[in-house]
PDB file of N, CA, C and O in Angstrom:
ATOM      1  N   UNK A   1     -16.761  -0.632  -1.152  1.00  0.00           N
ATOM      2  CA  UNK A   1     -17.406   0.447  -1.893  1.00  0.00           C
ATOM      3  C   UNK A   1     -18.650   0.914  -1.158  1.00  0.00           C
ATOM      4  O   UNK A   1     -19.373   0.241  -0.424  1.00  0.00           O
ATOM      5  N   UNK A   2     -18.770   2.255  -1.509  1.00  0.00           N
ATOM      6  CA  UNK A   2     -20.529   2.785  -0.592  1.00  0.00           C
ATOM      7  C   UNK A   2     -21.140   2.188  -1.295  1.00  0.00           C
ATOM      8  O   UNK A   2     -21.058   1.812  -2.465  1.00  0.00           O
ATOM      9  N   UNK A   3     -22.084   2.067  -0.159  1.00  0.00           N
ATOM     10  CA  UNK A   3     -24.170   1.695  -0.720  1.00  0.00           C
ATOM     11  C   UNK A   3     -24.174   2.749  -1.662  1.00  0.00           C
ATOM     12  O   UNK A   3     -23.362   3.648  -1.882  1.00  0.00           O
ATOM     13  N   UNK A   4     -25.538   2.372  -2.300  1.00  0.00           N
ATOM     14  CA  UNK A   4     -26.530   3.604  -2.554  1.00  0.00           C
ATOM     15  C   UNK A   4     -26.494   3.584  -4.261  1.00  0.00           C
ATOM     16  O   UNK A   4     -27.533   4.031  -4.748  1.00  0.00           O
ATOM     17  N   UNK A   5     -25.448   3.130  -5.270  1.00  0.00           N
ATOM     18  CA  UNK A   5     -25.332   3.024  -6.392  1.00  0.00           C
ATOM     19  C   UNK A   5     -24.394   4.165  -6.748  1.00  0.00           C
ATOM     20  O   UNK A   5     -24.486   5.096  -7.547  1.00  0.00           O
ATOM     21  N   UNK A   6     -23.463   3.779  -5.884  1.00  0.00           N
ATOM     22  CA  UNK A   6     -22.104   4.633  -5.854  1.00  0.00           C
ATOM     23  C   UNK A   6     -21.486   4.192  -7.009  1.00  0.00           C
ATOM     24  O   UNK A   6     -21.520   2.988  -7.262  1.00  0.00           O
ATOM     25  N   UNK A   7     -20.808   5.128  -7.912  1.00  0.00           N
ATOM     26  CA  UNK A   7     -19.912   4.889  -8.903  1.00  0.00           C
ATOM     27  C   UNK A   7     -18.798   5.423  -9.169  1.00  0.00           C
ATOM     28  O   UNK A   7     -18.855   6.541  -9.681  1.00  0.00           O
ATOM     29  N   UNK A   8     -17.771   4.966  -8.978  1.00  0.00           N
ATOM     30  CA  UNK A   8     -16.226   5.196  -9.128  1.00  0.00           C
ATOM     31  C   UNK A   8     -15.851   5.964  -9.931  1.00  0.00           C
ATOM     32  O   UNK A   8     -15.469   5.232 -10.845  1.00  0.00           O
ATOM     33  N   UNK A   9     -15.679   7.044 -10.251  1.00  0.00           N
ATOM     34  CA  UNK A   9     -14.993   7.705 -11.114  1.00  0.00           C
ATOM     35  C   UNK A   9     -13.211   7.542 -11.295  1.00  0.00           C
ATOM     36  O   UNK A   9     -12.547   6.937 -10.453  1.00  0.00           O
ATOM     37  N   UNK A  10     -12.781   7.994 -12.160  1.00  0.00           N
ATOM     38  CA  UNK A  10     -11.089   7.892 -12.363  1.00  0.00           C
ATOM     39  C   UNK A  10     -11.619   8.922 -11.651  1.00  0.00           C
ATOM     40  O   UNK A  10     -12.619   9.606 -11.437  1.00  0.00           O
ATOM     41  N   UNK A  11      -9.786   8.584 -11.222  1.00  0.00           N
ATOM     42  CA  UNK A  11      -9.513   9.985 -10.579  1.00  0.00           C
ATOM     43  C   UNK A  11      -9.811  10.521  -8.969  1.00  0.00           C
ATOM     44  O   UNK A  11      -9.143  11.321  -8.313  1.00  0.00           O
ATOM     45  N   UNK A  12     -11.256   9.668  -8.519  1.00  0.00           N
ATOM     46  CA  UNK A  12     -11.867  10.511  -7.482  1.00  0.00           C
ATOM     47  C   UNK A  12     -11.524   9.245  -6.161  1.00  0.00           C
ATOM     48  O   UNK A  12     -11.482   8.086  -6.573  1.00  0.00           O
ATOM     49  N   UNK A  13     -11.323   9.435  -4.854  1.00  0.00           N
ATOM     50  CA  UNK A  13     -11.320   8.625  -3.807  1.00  0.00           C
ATOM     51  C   UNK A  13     -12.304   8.234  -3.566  1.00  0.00           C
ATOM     52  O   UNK A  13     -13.398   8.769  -3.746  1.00  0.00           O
ATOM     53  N   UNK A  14     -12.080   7.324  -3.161  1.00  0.00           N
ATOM     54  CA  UNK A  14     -13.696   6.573  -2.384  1.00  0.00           C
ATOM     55  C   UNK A  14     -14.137   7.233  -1.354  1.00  0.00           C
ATOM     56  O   UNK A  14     -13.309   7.705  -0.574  1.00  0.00           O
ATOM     57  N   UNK A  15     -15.388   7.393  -1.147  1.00  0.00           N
ATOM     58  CA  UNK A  15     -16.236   8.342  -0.767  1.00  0.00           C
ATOM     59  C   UNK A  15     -16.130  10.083  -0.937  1.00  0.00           C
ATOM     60  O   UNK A  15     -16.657  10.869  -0.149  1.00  0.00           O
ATOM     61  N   UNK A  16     -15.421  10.430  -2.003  1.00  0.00           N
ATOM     62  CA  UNK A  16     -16.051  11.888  -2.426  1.00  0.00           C
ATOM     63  C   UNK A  16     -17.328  11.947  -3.198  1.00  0.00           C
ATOM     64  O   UNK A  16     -17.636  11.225  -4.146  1.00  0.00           O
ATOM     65  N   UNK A  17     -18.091  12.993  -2.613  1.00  0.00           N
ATOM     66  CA  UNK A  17     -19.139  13.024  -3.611  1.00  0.00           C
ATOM     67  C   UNK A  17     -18.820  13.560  -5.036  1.00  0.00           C
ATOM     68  O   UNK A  17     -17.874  14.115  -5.596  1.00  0.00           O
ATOM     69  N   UNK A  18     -20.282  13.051  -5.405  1.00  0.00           N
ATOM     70  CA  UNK A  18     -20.633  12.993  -7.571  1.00  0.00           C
ATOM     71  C   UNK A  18     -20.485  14.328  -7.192  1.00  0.00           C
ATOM     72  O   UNK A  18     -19.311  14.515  -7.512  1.00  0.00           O
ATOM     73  N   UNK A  19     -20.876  15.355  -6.737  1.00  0.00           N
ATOM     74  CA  UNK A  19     -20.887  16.799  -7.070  1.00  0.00           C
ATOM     75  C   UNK A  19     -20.240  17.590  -6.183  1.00  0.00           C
ATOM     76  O   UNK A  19     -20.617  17.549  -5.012  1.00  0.00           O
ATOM     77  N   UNK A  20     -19.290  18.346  -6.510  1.00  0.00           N
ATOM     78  CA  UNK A  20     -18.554  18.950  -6.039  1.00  0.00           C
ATOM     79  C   UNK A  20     -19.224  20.164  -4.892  1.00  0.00           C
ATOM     80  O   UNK A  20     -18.621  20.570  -3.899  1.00  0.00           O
ATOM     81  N   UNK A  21     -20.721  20.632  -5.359  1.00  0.00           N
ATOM     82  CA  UNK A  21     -20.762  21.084  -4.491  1.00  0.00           C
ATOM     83  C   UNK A  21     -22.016  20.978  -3.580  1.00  0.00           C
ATOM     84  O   UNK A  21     -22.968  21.721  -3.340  1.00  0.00           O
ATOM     85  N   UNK A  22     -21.512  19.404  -3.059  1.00  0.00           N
ATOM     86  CA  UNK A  22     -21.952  18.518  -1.731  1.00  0.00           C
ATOM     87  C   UNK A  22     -22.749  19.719  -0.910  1.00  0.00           C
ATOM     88  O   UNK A  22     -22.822  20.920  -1.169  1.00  0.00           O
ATOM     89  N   UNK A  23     -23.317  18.952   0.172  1.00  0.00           N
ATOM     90  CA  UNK A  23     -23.218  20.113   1.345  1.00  0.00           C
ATOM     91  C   UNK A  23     -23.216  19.077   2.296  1.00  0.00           C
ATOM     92  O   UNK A  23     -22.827  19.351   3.431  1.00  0.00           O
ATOM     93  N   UNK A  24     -23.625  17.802   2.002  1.00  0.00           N
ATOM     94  CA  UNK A  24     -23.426  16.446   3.269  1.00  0.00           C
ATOM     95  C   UNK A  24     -21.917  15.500   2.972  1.00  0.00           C
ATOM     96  O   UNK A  24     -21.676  15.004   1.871  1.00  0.00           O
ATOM     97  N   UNK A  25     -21.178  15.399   3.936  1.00  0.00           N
ATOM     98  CA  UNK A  25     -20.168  14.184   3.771  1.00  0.00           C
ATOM     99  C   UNK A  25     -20.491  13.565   4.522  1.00  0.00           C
ATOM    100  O   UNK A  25     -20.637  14.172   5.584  1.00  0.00           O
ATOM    101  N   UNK A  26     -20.839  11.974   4.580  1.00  0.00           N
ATOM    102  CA  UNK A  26     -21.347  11.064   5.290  1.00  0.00           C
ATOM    103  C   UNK A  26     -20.026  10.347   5.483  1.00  0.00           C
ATOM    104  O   UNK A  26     -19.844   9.602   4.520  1.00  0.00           O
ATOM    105  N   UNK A  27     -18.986  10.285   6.404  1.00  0.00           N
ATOM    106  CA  UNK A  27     -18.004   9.327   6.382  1.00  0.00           C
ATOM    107  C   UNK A  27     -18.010   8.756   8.394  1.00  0.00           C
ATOM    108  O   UNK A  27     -18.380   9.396   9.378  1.00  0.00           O
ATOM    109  N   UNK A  28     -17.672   7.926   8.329  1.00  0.00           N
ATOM    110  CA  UNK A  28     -17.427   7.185   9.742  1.00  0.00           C
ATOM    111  C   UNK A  28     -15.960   7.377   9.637  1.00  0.00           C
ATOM    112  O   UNK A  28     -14.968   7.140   8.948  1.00  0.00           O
ATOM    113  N   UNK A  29     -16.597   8.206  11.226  1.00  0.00           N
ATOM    114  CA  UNK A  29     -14.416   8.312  11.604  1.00  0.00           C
ATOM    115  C   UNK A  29     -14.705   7.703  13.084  1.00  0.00           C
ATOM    116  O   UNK A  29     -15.784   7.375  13.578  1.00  0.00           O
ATOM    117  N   UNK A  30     -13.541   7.663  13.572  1.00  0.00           N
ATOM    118  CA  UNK A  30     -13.124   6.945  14.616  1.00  0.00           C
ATOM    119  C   UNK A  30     -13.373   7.504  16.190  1.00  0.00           C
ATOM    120  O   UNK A  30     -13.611   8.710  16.254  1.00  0.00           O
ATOM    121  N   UNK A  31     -13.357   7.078  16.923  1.00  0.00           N
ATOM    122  CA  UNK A  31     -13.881   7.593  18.375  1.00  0.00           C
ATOM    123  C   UNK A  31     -12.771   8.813  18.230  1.00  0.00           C
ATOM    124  O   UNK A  31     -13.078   9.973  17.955  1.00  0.00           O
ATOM    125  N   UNK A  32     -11.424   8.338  18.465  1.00  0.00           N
ATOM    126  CA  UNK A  32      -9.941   9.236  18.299  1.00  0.00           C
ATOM    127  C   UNK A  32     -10.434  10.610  17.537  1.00  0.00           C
ATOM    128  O   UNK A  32     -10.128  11.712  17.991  1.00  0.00           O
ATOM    129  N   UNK A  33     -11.200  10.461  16.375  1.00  0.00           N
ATOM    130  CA  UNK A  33     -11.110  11.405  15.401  1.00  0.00           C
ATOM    131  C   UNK A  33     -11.845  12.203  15.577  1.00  0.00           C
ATOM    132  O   UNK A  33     -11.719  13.346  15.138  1.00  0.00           O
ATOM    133  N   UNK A  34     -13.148  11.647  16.517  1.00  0.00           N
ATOM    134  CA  UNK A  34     -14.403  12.858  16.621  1.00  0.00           C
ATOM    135  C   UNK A  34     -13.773  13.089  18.244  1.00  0.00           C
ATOM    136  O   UNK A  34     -13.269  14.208  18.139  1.00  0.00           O
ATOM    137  N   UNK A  35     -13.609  12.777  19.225  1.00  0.00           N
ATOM    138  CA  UNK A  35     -12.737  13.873  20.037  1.00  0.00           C
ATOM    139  C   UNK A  35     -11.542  14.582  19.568  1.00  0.00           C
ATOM    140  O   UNK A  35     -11.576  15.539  20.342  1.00  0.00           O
ATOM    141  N   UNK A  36     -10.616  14.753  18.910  1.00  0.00           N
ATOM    142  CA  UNK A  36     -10.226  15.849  18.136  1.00  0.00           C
ATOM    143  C   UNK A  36     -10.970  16.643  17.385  1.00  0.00           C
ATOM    144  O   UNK A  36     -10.829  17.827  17.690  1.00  0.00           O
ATOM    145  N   UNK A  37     -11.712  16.441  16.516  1.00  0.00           N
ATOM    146  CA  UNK A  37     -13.033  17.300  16.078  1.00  0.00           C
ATOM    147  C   UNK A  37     -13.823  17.927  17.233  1.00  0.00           C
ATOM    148  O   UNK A  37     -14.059  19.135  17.203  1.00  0.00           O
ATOM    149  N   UNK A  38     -14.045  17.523  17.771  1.00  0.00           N
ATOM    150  CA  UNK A  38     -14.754  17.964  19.163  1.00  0.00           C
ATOM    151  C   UNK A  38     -13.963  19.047  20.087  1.00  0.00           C
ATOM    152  O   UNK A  38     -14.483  19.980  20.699  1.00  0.00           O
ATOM    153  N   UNK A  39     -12.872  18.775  20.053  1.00  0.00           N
ATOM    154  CA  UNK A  39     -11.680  19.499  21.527  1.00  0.00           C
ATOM    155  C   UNK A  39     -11.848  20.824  20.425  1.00  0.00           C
ATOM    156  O   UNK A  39     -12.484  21.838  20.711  1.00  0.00           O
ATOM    157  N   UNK A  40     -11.123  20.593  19.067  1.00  0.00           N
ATOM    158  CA  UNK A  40     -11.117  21.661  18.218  1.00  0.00           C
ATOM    159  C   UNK A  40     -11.925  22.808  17.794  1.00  0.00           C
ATOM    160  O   UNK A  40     -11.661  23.940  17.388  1.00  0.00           O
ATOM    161  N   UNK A  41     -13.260  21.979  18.079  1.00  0.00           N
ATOM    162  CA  UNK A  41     -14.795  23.230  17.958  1.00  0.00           C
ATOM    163  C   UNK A  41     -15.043  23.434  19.570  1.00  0.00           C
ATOM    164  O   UNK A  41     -16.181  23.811  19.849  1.00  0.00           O
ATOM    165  N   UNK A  42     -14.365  23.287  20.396  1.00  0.00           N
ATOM    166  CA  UNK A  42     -15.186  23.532  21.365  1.00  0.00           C
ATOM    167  C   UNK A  42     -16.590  22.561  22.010  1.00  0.00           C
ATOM    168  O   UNK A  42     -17.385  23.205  22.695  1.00  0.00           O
ATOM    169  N   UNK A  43     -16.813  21.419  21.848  1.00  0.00           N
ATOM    170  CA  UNK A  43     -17.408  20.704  21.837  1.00  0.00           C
ATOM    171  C   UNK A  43     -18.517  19.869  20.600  1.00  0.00           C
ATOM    172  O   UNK A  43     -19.119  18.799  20.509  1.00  0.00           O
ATOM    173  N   UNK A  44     -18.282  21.324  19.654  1.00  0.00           N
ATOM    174  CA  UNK A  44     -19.078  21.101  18.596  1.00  0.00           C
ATOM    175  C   UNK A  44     -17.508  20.290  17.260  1.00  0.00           C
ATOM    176  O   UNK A  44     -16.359  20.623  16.970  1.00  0.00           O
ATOM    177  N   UNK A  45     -18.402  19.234  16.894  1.00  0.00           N
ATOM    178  CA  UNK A  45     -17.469  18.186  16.162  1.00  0.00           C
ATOM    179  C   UNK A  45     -17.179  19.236  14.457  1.00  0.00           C
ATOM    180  O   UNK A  45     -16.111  19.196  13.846  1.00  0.00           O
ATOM    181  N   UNK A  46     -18.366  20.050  14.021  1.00  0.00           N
ATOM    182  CA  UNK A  46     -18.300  20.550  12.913  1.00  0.00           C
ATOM    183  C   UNK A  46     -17.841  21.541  13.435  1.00  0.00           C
ATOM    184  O   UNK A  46     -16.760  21.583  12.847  1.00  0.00           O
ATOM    185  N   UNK A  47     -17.838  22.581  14.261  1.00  0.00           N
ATOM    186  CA  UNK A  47     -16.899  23.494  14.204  1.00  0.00           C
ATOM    187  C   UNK A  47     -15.481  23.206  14.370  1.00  0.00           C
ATOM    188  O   UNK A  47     -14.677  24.071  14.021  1.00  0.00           O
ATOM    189  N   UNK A  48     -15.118  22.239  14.797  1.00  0.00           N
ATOM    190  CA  UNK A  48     -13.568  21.779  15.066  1.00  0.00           C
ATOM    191  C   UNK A  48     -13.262  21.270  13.476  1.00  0.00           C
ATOM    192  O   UNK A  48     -12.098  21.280  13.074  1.00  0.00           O
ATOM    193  N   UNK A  49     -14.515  20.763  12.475  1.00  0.00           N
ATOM    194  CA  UNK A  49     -13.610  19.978  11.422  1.00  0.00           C
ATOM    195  C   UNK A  49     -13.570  21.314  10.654  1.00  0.00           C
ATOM    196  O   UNK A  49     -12.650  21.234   9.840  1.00  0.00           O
ATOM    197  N   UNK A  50     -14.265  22.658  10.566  1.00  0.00           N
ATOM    198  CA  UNK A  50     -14.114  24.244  10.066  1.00  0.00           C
ATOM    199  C   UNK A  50     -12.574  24.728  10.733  1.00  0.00           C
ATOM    200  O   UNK A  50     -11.629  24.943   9.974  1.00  0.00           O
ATOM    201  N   UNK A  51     -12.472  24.838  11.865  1.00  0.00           N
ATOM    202  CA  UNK A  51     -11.336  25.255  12.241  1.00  0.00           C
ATOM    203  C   UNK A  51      -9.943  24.873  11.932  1.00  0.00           C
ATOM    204  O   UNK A  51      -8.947  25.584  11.795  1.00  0.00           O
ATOM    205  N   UNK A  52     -10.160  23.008  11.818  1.00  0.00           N
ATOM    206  CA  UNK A  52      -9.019  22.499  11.217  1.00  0.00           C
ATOM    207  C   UNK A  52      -9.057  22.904   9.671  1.00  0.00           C
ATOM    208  O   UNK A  52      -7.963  23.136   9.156  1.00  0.00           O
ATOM    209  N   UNK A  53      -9.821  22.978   9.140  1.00  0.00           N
ATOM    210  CA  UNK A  53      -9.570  23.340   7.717  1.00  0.00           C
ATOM    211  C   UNK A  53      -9.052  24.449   7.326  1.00  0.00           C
ATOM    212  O   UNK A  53      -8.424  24.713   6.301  1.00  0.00           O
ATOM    213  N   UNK A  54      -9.435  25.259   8.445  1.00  0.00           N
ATOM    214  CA  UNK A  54      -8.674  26.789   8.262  1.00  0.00           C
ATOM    215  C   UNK A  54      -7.566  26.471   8.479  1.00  0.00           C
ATOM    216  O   UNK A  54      -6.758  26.605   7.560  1.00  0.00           O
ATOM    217  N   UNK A  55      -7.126  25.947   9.738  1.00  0.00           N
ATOM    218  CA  UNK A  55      -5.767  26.182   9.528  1.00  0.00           C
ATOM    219  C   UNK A  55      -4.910  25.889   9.061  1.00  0.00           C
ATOM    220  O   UNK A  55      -3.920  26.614   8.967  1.00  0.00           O
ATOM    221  N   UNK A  56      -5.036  24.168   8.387  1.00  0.00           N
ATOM    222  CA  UNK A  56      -4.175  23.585   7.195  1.00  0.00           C
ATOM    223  C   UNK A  56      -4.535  24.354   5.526  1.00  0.00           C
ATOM    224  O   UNK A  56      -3.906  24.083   4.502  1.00  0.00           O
ATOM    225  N   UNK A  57      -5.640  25.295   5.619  1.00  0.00           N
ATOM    226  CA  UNK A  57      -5.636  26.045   4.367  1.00  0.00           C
ATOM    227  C   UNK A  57      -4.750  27.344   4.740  1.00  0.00           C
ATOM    228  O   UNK A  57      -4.179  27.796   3.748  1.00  0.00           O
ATOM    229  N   UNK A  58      -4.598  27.772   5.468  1.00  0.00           N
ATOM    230  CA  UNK A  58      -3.566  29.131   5.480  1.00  0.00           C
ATOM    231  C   UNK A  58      -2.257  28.870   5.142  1.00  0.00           C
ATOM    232  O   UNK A  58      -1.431  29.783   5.121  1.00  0.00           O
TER     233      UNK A  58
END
């Protein structure tokens, strides 16, 4: 479970935030995962995780 006085809701996965409208996700991904994030933005890791979102949302 997260630090911090994280509390489980039904329903919600571990580590989504209490409020839907977050503006930080703090998650540890994998070396693998942030060079795909990375190749995808162009070097930038958040523009690659924007781009992937576009395109599995279309």
């Amino acid at each position: 479970m997260p630090r911090k006085g994280y509390k489980r809701a039904l329903g919600r996965s571990v580590g989504m935030p209490e409020v839907m409208t977050a503006q930080n996700f703090n998650r540890r991904i994998s070396a693998e995962g942030a060079l795909i994030l990375a190749t995808a933005g162009n070097g930038s890791k958040t523009e690659g995780f924007r781009n992937l979102l576009s395109l599995y949302g279309a």
